[in-house]
C-alpha positions in Angstrom: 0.0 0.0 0.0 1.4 3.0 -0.9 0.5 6.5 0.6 0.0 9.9 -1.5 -2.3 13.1 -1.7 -5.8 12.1 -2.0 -8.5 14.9 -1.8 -12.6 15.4 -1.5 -13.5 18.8 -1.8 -16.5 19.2 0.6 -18.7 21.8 1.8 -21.5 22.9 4.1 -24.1 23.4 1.5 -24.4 23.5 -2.0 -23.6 26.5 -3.7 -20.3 27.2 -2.1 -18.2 26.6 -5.2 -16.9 23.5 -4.9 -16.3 22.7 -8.7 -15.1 26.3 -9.3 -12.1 25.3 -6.6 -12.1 21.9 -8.2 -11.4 22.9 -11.5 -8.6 25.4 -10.6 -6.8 22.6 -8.4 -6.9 20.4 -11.2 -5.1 22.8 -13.6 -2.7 23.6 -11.3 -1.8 20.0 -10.3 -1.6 19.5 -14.0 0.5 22.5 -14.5 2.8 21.3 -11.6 3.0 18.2 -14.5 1.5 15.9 -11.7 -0.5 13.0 -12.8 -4.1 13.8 -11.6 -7.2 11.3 -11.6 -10.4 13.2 -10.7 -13.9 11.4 -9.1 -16.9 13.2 -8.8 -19.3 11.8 -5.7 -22.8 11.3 -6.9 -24.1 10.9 -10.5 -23.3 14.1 -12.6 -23.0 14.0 -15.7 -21.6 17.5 -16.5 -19.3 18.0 -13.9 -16.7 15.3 -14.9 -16.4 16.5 -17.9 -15.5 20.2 -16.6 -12.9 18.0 -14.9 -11.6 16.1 -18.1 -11.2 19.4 -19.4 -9.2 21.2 -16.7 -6.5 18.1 -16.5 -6.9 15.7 -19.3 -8.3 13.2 -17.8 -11.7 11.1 -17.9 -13.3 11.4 -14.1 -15.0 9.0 -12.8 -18.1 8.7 -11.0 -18.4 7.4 -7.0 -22.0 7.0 -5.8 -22.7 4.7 -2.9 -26.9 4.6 -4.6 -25.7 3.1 -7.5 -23.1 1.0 -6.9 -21.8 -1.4 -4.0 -19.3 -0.3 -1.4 -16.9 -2.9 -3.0 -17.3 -1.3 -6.3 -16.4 2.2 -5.2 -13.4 0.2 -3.1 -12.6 -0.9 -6.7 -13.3 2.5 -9.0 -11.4 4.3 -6.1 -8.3 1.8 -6.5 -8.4 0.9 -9.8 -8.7 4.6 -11.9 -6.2 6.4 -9.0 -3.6 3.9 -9.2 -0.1 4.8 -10.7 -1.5 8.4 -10.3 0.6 11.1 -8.6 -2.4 13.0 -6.9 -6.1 11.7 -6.2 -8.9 14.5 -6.5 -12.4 14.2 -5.7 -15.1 16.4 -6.5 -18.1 16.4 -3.7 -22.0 17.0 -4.0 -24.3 19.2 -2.5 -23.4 19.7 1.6 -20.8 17.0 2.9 -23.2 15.0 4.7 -26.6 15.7 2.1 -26.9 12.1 1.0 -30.4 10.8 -0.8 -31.2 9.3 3.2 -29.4 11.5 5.8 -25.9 11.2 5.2 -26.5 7.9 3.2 -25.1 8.5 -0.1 -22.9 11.9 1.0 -19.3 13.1 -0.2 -18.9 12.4 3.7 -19.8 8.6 3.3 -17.8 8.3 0.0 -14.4 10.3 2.3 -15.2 7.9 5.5 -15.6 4.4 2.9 -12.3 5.3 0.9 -10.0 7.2 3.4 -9.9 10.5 1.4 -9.0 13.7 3.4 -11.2 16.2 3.5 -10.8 19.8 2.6 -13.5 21.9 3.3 -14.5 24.9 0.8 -16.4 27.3 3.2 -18.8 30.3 1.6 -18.1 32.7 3.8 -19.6 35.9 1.9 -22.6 36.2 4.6 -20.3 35.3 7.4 -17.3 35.4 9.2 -16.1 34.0 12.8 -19.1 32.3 13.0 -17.6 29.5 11.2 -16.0 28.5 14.0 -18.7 25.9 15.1 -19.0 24.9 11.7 -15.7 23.9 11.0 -15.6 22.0 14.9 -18.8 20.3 14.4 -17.3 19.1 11.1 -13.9 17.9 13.0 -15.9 16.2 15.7 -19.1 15.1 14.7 -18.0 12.1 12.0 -15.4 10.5 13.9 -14.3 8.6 10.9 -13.7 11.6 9.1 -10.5 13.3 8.3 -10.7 16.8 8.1 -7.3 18.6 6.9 -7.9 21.7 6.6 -10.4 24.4 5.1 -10.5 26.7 2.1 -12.9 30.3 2.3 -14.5 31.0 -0.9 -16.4 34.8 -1.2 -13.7 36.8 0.9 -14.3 40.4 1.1 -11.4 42.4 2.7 -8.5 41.7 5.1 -10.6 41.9 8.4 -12.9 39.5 7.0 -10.0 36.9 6.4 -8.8 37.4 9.9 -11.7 36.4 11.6 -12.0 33.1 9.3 -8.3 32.6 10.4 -8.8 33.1 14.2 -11.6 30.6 13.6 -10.3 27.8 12.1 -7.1 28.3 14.9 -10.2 28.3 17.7 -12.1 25.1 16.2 -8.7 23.4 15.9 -8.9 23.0 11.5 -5.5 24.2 9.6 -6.5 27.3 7.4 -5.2 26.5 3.8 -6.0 29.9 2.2 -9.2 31.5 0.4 -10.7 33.0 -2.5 -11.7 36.4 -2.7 -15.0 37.7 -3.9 -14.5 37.5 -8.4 -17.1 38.4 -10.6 -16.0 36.3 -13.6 -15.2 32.7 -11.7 -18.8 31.2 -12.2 -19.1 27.9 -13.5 -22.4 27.9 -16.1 -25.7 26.7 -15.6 -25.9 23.2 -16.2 -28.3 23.3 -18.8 -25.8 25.4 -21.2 -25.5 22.4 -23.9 -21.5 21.6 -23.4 -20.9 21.7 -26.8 -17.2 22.3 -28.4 -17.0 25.8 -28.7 -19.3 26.7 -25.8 -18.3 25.1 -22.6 -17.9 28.4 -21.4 -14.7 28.9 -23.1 -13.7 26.1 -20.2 -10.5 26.0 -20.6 -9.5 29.9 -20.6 -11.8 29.6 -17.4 -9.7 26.5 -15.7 -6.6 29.1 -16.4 -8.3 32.3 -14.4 -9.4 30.1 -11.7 -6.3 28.3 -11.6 -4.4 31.4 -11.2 -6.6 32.6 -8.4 -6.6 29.6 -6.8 -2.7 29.3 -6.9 -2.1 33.3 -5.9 -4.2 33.0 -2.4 -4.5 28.7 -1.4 -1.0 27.3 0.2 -1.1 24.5 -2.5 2.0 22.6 -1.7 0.5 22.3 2.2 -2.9 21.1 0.9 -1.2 18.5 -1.0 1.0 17.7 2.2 -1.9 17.5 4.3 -3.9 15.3 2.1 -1.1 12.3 1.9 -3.0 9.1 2.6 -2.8 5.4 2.3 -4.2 4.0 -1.4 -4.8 0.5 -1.9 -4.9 -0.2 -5.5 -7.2 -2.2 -7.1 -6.3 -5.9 -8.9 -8.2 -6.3 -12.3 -12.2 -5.8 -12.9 -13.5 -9.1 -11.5 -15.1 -9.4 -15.0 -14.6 -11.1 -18.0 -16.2 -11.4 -21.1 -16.5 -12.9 -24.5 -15.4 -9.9 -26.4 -17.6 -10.9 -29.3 -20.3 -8.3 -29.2 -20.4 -5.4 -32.0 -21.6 -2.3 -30.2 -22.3 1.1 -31.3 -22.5 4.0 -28.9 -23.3 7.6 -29.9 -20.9 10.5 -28.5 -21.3 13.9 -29.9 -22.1 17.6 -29.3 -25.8 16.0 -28.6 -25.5 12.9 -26.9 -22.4 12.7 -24.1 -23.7 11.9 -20.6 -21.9 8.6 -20.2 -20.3 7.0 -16.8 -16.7 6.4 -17.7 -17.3 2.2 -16.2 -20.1 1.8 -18.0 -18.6 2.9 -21.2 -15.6 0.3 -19.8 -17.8 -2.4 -19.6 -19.1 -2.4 -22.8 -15.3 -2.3 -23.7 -15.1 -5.7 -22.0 -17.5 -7.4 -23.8 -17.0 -6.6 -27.2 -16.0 -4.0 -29.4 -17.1 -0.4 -29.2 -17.5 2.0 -32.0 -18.1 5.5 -31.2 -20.9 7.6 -34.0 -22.4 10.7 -34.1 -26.5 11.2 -34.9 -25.6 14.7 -35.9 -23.1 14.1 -38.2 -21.9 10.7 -39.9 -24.5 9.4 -42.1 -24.0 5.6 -41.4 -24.5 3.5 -38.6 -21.9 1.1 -37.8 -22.4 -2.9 -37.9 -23.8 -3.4 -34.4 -25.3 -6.1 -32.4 -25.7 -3.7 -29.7 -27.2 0.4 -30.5 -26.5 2.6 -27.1 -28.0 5.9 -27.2 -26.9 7.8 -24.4 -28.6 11.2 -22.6 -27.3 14.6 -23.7 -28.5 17.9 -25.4 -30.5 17.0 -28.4 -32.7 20.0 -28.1 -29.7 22.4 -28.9 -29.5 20.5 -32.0 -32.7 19.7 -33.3 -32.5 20.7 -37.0 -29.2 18.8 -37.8 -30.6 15.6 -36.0 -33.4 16.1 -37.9 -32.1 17.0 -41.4 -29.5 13.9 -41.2 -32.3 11.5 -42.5 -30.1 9.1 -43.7 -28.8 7.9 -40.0 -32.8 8.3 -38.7 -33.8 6.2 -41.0 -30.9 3.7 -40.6 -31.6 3.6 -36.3 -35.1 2.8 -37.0 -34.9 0.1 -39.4 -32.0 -1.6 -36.5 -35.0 -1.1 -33.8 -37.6 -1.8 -36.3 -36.1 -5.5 -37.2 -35.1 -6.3 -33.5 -31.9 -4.5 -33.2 -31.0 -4.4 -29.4 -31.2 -0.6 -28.1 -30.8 1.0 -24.6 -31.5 4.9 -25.4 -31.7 7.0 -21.8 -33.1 10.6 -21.3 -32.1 12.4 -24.5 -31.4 9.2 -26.6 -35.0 8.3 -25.5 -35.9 11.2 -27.1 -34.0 10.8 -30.4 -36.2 7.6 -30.9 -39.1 9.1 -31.0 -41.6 10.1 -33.8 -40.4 14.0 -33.1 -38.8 16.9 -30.3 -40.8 19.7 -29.8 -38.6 22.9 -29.2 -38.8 25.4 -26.4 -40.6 27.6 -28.9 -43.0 25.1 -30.3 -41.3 23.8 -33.3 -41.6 20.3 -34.4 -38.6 18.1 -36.0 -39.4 15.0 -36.7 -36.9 12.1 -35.4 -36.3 8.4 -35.4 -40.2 7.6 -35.1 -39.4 3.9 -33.2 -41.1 5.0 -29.7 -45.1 5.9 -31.0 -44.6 9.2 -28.4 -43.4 12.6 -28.5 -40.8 14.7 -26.3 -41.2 18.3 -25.9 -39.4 21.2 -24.2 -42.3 23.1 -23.6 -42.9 24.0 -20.4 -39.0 23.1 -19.4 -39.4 22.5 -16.0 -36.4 19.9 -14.0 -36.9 17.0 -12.8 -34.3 15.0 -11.0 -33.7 12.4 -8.7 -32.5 8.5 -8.3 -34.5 5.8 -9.7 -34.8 2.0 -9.4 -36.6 -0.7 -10.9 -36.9 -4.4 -11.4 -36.2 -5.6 -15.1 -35.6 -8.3 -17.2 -34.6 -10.7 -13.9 -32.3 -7.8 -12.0 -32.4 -4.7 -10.0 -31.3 -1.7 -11.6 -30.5 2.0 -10.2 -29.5 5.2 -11.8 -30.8 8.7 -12.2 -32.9 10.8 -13.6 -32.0 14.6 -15.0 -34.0 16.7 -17.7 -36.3 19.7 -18.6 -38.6 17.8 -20.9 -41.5 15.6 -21.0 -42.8 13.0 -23.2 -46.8 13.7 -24.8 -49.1 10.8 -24.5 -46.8 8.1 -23.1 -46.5 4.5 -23.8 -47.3 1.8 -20.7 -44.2 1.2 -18.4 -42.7 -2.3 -18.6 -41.7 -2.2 -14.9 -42.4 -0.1 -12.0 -39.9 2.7 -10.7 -39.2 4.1 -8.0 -37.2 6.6 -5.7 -34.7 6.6 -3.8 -37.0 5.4 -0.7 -38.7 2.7 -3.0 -41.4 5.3 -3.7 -43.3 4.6 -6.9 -42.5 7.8 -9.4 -44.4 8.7 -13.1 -40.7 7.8 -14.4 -41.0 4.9 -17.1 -39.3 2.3 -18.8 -40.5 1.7 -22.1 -39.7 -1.1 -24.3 -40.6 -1.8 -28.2 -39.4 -4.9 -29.6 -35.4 -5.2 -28.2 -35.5 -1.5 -27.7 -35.7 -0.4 -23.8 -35.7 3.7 -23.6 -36.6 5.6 -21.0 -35.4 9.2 -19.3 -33.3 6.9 -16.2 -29.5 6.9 -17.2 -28.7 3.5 -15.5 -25.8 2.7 -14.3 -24.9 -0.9 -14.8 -20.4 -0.7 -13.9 -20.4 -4.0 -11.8 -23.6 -5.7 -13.8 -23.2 -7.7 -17.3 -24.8 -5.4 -19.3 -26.2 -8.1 -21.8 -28.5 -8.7 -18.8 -30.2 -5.8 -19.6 -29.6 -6.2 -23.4 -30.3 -9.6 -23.5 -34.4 -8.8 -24.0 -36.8 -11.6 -24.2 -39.3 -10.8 -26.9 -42.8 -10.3 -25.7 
């Protein structure tokens, strides 16, 4: 077992810019030409790939809903090792899991080992962090709290009384941010596309150089040195005989990085894009993944030749798993924010529209085709006259939700991105015809 920096970014609440200070410590780790593998705690989509592009790297997803404590032992160990520098990304508050703490950053930190830095907002506050930072330090015994970070400081005076408090509640003051009108990270409804993530990586510079001017980073890495345990192999094995096809473009790109890996283990993946090539590739196997097809819908729409090609793989039994925007893709049209219509695939006999956009978010599981799956659920849109459910799902708390599964032939859509990283897939792609 070997020991090096290993750090969760945490907070007290959301909001307090935890993937702004992410993002920076990742370019300047980089910068320092460190090798840097970035997790994000919880199921976001968006945020790991703000991370890919401030070091370079593919993160990789931890969340104790969706997968087993001896799968995250093995995601943790497996994507960190031969690394120089571990850094994870949390969600929401520290402890805000989807059942009390179950599920938290704080639960992911305690599982794995990872220090903890805390990112404090102090812009409405000042020595009162005190009890903060020592209920923090003392309530989770198992956790390792090594130091805190202020984000939102105003003047000198202010910083002083976050210093006295982090001496008084016994946490090592690492440095802060001040107050910076041009370090927001976008709304995550912005569409990520090529030339407009928010000119990402001229932002990862500014914040870096923020970041680096007023946080002690050499001391945060020092305080964050921990044991790692690497991980041996997958566990998994398979036949490597399966042709499939997964769509990654401007429009369709919310993937987990071990799902993605597990389709690499049983066969061979070939990566297309809806909006632009005009063939689909020779596939057993057609994955549609979740994404921004309604900043796109014209040039899905106008490349007929590849609409026409996915339905006539559905239409004569073609295996398909299409989630949230890939769900909408396969059906007969997307209605735009404005009311527009653009036809699409026309294999699901329903309609998506973003009229109305209003979010709706949350974990989902379900019983399907012999297992129990989980995953999550993120989008503005809703579907018009929806087809039957094949199987109930629920919440987080086992609560039946209006989320549905649908499935047409070998084609199971639906707006749930599952997550399936220590399952066999072809469980789930393995249909049995009605």
């Amino acid at each position: 077992m070997t020991v090096k920096p290993q750090i969760l970014i945490g907070a007290a609440s959301s909001g307090s810019g935890k993937t702004t200070f992410t993002t920076g410590l990742l370019r300047i780790l980089k910068k320092k030409g460190l090798s840097v593998q970035p997790f994000k705690c919880g199921p976001d989509y968006i945020d790991p790939q703000y991370h890919a592009i401030a070091c370079g790297e593919t993160s990789v997803n931890l969340d104790s809903f969706m997968a087993s404590r001896k799968h995250l032992e093995y995601l943790y160990g497996h994507y960190g090792d031969g690394k120089d520098v571990c850094v994870t990304e949390g969600v929401m508050g520290l402890l805000d899991g989807y059942r009390g703490p179950e599920g938290s950053s704080g639960q992911i930190a305690s599982l794995l080992g990872i220090p903890v830095v805390l990112l404090l907002n102090a812009r409405s506050t000042a020595y009162s962090v005190a009890p903060v930072l020592y209920g923090f330090r003392h309530f989770c015994k198992d956790l390792r709290i090594a130091g805190a970070v202020f984000n939102m400081v105003g003047s000198g005076s202010h910083l002083e009384y976050l210093k006295q408090a982090c001496k008084d509640a016994g946490v090592e003051y690492l440095g802060y941010i001040p107050k910076s009108g041009d370090i927001s990270v976008p709304s995550r409804h912005l569409g990520l596309t090529l030339e407009e993530k928010y000119r990402f990586g001229d932002f990862a510079d500014r914040v870096a150089d923020l970041v680096e001017k007023y946080v002690d980073i050499d001391r945060l890495i020092e305080v964050c040195r921990a044991p790692f345990k690497a991980s041996a192999g997958s566990g998994k094995t398979g036949g490597g005989a399966v042709k499939i096809a997964v769509a990654r473009d401007r429009a369709f790109n919310f993937t987990y990085r071990e799902n993605l890996a597990c389709l690499e283990r049983i066969g061979t993946v070939t990566y297309f894009s809806p909006l632009e090539d005009v063939r689909l590739p020779d596939s057993d196997l057609l994955y549609l993944p979740g994404g921004y097809p309604e900043f796109f819908l014209e040039e899905l729409s106008a490349n007929i030749s590849m609409r026409e090609q996915v339905a006539a793989f559905a239409q004569g039994g073609g295996k398909v798993l299409a989630e949230c925007g890939g769900m909408m893709y396969l059906c007969r049209a997307i209605v735009s924010e404005r009311g527009l219509r653009y036809p699409m695939c026309g294999v699901l006999d329903q309609e998506a529209t973003m009229e109305g956009m209003k979010l709706k978010l949350g974990y989902r599981e379900m019983d399907y085709n012999g297992r129990h799956w989980r995953g999550h659920e993120f989008h503005y849109s809703r579907v018009l006259n929806p087809l039957p459910s094949a199987a109930f799902v629920g919440n987080a708390s086992g609560e039946r939700c209006d989320t549905s599964l649908w499935r047409y032939k070998n084609v199971v859509a639906g707006y749930t991105h599952l997550y399936w990283g220590e399952s066999d897939p072809m469980d789930l792609f393995g249909f049995r015809q009605p």
